[in-house]
mmCIF file of the N, C-alpha and C atoms, coordinates in Angstrom:
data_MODEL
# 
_entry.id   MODEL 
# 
loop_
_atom_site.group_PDB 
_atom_site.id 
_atom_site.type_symbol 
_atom_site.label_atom_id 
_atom_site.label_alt_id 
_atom_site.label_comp_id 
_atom_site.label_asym_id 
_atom_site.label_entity_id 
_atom_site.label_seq_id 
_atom_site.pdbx_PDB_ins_code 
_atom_site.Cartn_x 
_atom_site.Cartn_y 
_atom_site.Cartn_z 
_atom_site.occupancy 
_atom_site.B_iso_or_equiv 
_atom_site.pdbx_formal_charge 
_atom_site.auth_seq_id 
_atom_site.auth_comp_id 
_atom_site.auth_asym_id 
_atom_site.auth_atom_id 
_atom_site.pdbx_PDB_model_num 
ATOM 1   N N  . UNK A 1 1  ? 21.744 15.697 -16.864 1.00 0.00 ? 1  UNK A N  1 
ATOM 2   C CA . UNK A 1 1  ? 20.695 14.754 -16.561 1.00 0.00 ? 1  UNK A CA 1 
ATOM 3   C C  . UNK A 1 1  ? 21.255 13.517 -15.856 1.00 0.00 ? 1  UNK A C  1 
ATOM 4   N N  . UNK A 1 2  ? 22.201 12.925 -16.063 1.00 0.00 ? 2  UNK A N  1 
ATOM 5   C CA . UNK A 1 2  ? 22.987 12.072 -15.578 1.00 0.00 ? 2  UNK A CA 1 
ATOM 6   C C  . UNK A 1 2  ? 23.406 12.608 -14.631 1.00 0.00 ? 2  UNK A C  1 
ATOM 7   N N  . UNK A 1 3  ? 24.080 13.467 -14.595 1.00 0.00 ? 3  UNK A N  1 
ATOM 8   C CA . UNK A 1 3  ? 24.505 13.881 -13.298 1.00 0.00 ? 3  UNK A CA 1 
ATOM 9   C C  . UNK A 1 3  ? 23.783 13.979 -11.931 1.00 0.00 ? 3  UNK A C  1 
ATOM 10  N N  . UNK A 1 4  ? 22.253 14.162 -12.703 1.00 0.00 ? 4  UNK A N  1 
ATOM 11  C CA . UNK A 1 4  ? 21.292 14.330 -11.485 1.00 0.00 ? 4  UNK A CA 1 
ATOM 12  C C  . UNK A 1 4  ? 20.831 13.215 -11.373 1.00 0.00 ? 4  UNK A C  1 
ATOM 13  N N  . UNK A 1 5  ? 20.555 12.213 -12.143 1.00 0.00 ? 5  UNK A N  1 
ATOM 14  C CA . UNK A 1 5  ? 20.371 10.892 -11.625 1.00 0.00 ? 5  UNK A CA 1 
ATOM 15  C C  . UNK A 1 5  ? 21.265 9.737  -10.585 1.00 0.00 ? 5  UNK A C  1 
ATOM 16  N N  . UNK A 1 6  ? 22.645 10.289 -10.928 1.00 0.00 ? 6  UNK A N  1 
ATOM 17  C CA . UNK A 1 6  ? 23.639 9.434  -10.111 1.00 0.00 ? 6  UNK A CA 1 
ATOM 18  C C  . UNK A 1 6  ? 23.446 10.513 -8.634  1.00 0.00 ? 6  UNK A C  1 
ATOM 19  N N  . UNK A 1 7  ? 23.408 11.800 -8.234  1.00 0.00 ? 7  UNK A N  1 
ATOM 20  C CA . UNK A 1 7  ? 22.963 12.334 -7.291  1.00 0.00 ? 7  UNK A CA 1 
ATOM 21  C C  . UNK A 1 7  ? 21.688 11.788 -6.771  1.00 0.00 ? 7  UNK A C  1 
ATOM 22  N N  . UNK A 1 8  ? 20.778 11.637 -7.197  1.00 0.00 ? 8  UNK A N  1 
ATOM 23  C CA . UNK A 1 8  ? 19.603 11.085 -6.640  1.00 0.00 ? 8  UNK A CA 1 
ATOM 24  C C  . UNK A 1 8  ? 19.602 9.513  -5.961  1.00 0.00 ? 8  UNK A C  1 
ATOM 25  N N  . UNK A 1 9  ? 20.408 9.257  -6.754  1.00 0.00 ? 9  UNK A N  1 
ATOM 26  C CA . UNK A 1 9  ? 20.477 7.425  -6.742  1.00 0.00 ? 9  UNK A CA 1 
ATOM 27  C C  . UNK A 1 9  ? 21.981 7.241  -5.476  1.00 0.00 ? 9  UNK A C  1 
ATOM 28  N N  . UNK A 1 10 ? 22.977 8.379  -5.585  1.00 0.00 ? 10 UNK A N  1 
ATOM 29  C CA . UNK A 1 10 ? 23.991 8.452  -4.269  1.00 0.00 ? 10 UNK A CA 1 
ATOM 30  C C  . UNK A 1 10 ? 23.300 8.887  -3.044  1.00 0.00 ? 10 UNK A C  1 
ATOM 31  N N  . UNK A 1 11 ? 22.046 10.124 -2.974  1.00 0.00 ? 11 UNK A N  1 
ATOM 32  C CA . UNK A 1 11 ? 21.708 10.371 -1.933  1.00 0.00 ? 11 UNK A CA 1 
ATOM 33  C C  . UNK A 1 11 ? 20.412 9.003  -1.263  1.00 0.00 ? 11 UNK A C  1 
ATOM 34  N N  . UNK A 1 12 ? 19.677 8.425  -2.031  1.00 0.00 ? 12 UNK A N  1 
ATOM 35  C CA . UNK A 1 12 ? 18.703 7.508  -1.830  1.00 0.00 ? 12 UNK A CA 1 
ATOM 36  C C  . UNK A 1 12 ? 20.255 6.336  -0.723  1.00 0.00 ? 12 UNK A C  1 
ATOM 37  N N  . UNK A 1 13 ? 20.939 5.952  -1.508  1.00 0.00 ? 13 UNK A N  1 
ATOM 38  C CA . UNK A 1 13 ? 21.483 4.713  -0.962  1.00 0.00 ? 13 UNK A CA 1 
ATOM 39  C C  . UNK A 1 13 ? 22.399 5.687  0.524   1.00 0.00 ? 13 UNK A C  1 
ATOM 40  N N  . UNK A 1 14 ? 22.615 6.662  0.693   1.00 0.00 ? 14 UNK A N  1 
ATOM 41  C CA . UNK A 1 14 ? 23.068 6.875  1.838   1.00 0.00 ? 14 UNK A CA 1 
ATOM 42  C C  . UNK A 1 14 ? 21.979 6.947  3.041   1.00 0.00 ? 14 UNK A C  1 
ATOM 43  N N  . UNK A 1 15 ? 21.045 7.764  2.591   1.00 0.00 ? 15 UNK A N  1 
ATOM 44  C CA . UNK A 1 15 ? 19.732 7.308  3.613   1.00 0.00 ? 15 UNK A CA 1 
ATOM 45  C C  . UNK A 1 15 ? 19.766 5.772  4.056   1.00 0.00 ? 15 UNK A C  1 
ATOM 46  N N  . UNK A 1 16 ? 19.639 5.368  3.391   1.00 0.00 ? 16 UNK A N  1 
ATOM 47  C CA . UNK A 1 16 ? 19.031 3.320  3.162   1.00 0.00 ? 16 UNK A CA 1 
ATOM 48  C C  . UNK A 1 16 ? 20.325 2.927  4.064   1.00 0.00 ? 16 UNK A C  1 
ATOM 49  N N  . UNK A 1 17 ? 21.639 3.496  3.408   1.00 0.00 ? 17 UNK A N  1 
ATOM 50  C CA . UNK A 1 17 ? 22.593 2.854  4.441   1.00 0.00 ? 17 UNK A CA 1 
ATOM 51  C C  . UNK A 1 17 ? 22.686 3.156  6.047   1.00 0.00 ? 17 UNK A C  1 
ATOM 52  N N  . UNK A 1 18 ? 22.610 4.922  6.432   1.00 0.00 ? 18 UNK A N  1 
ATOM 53  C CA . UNK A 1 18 ? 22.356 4.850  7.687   1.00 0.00 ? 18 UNK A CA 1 
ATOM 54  C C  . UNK A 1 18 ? 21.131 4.585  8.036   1.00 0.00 ? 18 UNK A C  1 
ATOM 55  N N  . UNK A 1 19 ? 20.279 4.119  7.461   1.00 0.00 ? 19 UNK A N  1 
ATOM 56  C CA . UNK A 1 19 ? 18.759 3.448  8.557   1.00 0.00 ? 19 UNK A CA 1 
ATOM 57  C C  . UNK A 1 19 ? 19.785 2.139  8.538   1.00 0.00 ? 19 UNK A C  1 
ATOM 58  N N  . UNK A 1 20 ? 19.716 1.228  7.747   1.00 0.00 ? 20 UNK A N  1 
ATOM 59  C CA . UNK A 1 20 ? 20.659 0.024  7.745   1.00 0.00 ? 20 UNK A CA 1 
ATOM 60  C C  . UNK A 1 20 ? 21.705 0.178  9.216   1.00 0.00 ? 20 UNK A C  1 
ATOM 61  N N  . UNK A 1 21 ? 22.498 1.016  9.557   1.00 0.00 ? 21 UNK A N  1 
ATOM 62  C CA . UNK A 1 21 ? 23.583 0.998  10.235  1.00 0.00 ? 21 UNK A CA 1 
ATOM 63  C C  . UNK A 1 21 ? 23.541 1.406  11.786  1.00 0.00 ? 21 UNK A C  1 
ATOM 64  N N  . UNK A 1 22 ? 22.284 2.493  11.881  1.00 0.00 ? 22 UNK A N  1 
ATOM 65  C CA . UNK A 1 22 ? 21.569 2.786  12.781  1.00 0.00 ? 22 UNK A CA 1 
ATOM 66  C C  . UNK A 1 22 ? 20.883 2.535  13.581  1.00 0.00 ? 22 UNK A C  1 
ATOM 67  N N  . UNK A 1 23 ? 20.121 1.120  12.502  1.00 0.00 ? 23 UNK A N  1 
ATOM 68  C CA . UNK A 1 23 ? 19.048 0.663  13.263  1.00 0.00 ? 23 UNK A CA 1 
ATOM 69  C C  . UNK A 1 23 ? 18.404 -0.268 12.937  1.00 0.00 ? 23 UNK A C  1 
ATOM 70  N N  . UNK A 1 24 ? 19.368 -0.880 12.792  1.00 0.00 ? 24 UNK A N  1 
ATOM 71  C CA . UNK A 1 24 ? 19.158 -2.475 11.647  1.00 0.00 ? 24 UNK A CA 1 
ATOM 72  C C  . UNK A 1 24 ? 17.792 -3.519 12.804  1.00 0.00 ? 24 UNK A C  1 
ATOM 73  N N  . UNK A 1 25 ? 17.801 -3.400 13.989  1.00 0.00 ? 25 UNK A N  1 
ATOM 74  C CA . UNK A 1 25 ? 16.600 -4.286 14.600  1.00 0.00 ? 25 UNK A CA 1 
ATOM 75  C C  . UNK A 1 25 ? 15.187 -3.896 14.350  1.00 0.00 ? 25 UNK A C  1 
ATOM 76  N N  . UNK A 1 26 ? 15.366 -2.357 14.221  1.00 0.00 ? 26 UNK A N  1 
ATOM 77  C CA . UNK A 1 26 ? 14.004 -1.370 13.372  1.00 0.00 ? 26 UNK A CA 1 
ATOM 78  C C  . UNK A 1 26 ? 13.703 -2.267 11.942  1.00 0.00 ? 26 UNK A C  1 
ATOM 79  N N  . UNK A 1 27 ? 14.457 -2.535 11.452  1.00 0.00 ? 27 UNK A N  1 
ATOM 80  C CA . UNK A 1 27 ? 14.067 -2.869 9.978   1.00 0.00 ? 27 UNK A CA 1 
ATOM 81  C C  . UNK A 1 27 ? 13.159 -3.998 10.061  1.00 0.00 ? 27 UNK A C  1 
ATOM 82  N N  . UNK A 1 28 ? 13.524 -5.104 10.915  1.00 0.00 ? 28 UNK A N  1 
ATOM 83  C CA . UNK A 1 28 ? 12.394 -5.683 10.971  1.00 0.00 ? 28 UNK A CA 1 
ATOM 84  C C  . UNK A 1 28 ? 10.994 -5.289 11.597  1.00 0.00 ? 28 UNK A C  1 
ATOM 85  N N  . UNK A 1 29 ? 11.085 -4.403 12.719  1.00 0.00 ? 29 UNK A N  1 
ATOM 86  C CA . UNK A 1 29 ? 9.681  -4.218 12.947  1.00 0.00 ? 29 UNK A CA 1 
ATOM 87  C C  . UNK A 1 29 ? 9.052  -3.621 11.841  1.00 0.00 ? 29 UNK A C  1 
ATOM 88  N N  . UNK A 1 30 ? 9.693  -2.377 11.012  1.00 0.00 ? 30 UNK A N  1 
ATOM 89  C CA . UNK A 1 30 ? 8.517  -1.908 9.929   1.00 0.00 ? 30 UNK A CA 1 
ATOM 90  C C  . UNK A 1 30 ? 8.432  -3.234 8.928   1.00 0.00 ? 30 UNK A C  1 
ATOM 91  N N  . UNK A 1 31 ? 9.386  -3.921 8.358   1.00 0.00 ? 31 UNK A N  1 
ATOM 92  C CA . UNK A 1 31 ? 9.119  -4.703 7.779   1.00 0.00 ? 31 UNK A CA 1 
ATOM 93  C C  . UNK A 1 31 ? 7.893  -5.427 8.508   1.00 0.00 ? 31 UNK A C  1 
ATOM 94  N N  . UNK A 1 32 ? 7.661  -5.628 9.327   1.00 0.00 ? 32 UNK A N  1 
ATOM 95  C CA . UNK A 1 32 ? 6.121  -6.367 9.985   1.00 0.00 ? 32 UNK A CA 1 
ATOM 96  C C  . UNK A 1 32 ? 5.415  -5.895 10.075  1.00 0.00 ? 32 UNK A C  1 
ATOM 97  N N  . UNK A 1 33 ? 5.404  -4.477 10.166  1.00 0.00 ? 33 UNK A N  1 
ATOM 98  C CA . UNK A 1 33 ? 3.937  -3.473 10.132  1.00 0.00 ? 33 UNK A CA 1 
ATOM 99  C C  . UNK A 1 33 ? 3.503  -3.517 8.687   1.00 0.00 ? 33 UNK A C  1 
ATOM 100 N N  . UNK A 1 34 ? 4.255  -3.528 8.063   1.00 0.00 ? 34 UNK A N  1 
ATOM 101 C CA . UNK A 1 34 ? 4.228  -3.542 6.213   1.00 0.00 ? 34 UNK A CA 1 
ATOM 102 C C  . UNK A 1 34 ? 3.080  -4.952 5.962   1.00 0.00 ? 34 UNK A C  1 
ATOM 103 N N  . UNK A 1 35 ? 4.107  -6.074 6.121   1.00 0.00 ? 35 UNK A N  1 
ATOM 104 C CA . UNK A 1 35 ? 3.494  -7.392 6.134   1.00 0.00 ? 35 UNK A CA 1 
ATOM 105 C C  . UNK A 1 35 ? 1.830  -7.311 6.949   1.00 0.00 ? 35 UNK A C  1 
ATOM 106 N N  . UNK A 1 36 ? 1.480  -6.413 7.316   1.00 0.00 ? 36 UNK A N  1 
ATOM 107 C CA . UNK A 1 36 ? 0.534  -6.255 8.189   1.00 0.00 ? 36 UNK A CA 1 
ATOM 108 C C  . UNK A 1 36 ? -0.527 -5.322 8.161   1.00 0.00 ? 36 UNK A C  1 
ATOM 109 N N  . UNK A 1 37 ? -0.138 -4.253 6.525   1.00 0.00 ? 37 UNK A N  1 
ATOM 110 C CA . UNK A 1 37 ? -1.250 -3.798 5.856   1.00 0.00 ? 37 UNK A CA 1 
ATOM 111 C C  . UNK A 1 37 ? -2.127 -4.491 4.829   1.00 0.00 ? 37 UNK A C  1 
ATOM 112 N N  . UNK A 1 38 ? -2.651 -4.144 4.611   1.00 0.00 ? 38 UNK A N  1 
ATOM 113 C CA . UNK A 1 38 ? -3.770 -4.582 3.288   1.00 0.00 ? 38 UNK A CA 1 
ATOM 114 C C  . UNK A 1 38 ? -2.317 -3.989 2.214   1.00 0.00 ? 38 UNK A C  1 
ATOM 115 N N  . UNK A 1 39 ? -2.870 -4.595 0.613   1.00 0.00 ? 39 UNK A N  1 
ATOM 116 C CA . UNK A 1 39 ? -1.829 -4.419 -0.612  1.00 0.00 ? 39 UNK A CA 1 
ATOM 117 C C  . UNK A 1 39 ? -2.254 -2.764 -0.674  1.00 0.00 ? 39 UNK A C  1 
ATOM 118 N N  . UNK A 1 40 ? -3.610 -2.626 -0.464  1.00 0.00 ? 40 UNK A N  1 
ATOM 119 C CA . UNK A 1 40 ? -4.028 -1.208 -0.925  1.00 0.00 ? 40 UNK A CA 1 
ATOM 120 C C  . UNK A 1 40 ? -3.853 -0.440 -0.446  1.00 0.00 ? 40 UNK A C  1 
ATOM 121 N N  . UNK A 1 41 ? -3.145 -0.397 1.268   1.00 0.00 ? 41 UNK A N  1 
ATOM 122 C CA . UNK A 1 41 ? -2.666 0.896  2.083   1.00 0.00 ? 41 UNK A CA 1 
ATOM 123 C C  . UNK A 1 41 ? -1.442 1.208  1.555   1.00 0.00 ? 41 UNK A C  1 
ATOM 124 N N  . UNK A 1 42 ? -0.700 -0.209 1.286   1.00 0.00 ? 42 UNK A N  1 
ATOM 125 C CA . UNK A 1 42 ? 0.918  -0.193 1.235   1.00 0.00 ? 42 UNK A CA 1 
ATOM 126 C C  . UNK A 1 42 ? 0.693  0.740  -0.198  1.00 0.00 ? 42 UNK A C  1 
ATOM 127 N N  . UNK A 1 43 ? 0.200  0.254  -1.247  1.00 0.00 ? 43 UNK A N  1 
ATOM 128 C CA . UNK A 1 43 ? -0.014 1.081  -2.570  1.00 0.00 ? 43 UNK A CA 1 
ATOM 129 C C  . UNK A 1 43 ? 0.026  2.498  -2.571  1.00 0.00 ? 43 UNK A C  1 
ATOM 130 N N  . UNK A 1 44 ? -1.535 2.911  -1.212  1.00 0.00 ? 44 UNK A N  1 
ATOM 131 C CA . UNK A 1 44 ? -1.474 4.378  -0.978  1.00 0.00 ? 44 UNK A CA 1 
ATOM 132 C C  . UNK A 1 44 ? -0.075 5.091  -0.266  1.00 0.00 ? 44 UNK A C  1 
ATOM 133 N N  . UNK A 1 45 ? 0.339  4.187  0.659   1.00 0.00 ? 45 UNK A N  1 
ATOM 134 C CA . UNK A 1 45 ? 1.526  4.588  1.069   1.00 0.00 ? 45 UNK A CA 1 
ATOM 135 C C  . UNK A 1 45 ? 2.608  4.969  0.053   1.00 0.00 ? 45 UNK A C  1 
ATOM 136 N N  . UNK A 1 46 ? 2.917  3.881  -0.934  1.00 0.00 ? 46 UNK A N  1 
ATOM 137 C CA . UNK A 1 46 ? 4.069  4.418  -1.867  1.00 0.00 ? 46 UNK A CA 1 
ATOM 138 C C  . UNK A 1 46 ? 3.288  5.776  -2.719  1.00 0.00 ? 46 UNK A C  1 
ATOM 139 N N  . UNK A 1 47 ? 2.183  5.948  -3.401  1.00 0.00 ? 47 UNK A N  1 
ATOM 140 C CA . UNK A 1 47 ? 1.722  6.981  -4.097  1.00 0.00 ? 47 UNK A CA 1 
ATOM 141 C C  . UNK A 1 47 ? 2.331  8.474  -3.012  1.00 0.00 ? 47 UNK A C  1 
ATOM 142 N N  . UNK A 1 48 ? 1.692  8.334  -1.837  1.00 0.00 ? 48 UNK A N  1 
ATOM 143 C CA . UNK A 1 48 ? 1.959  9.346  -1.035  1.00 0.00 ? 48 UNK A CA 1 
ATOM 144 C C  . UNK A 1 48 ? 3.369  9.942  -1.146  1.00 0.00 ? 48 UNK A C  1 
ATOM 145 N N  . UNK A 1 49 ? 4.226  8.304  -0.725  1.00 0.00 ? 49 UNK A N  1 
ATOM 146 C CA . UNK A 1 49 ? 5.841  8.797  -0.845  1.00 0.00 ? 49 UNK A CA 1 
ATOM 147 C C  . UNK A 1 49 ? 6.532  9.570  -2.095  1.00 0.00 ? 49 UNK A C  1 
ATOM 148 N N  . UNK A 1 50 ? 5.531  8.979  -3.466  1.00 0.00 ? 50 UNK A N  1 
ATOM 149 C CA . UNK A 1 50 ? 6.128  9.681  -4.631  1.00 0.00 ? 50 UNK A CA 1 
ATOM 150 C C  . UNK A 1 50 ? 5.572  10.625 -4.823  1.00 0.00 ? 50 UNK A C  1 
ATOM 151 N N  . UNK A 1 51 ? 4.484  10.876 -4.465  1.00 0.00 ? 51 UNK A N  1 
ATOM 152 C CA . UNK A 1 51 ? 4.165  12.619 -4.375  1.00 0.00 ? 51 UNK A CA 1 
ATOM 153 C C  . UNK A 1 51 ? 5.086  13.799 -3.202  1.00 0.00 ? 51 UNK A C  1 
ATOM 154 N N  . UNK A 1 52 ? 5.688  12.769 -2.692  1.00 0.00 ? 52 UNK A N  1 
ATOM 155 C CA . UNK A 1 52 ? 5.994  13.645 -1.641  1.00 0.00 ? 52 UNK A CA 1 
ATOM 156 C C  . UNK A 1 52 ? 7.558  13.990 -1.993  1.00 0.00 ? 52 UNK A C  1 
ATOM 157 N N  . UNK A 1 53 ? 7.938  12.713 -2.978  1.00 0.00 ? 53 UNK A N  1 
ATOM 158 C CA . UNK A 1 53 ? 9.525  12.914 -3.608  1.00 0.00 ? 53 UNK A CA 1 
ATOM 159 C C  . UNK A 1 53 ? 9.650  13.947 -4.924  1.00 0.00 ? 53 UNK A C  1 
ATOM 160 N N  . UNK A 1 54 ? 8.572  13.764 -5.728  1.00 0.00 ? 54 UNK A N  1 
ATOM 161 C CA . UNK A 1 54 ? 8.222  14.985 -6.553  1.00 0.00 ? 54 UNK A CA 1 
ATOM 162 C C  . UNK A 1 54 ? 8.214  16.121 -5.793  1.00 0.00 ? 54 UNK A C  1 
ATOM 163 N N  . UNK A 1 55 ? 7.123  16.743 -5.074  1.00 0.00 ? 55 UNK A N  1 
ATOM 164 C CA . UNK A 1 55 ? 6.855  17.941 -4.641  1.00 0.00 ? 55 UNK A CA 1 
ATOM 165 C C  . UNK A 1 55 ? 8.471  18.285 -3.794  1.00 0.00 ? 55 UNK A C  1 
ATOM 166 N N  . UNK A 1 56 ? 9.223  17.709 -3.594  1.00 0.00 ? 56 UNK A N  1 
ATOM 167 C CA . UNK A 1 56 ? 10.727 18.076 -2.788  1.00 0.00 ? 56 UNK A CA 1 
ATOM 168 C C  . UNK A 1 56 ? 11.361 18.180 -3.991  1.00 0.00 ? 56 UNK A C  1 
ATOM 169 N N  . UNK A 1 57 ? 11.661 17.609 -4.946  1.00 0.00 ? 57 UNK A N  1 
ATOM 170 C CA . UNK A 1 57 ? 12.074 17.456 -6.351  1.00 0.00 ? 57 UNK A CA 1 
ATOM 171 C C  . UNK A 1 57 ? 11.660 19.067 -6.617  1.00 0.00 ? 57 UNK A C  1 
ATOM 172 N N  . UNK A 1 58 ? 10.324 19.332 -6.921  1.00 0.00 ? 58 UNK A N  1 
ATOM 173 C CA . UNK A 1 58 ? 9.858  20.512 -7.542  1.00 0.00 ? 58 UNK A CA 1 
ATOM 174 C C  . UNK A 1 58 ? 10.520 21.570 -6.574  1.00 0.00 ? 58 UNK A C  1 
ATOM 175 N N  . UNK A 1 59 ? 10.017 21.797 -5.422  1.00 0.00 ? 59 UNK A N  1 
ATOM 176 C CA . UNK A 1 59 ? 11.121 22.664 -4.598  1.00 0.00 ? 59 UNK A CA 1 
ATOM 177 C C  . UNK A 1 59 ? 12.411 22.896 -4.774  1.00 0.00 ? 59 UNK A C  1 
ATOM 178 N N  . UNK A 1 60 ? 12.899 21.800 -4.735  1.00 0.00 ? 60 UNK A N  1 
ATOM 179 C CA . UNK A 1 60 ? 14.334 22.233 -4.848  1.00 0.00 ? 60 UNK A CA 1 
ATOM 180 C C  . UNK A 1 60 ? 14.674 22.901 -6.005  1.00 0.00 ? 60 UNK A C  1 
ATOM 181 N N  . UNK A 1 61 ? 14.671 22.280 -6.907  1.00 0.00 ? 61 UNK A N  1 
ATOM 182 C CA . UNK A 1 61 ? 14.628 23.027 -8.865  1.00 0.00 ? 61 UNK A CA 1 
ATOM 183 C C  . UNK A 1 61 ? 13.997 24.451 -9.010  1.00 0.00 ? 61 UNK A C  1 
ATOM 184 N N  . UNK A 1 62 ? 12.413 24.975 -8.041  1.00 0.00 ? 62 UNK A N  1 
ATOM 185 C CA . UNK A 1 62 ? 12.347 25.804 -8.196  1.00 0.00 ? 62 UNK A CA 1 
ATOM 186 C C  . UNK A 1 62 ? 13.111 27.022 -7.053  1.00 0.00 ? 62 UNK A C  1 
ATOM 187 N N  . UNK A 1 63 ? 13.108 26.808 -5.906  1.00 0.00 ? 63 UNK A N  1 
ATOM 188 C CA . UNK A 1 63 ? 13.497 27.741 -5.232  1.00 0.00 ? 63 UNK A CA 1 
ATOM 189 C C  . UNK A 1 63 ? 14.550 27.557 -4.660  1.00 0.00 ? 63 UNK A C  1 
ATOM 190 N N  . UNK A 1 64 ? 15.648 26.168 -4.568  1.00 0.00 ? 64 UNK A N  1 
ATOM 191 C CA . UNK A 1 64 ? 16.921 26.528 -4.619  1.00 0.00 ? 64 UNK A CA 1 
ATOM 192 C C  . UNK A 1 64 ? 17.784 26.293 -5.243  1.00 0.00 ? 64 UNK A C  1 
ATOM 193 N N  . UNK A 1 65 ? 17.538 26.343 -6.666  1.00 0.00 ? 65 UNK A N  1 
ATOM 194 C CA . UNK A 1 65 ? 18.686 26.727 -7.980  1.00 0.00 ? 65 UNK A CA 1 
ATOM 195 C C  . UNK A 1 65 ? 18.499 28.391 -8.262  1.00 0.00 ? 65 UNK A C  1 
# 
């Protein structure tokens, strides 16, 4: 269980680092599109993202272990 949490939490910060390293002038424009929804899109937006990190979660566990 640990093991899969420090995997989850190593692969999250390598994403984050190459957007960071890649394309660090990008960060501010989404950061302004963000600043530039209503609270309740940004809300639907994260729900979406965690359904969408589950259902990859569920995939993987079921069909490639």
């Amino acid at each position: 269980m640990i093991a899969a949490l420090f995997l989850g939490l190593g692969l999250v910060l390598t994403i984050e680092g190459l957007v960071l390293a890649l394309a660090p002038s990008r960060i501010e424009d989404v950061l302004e599109l963000l600043r530039a929804m209503s609270p309740e899109r940004r809300r639907y937006l994260g729900l979406v993202a965690i359904a969408a990190g589950v259902l990859l979660i569920w995939i993987a566990k079921a069909f490639l272990s």
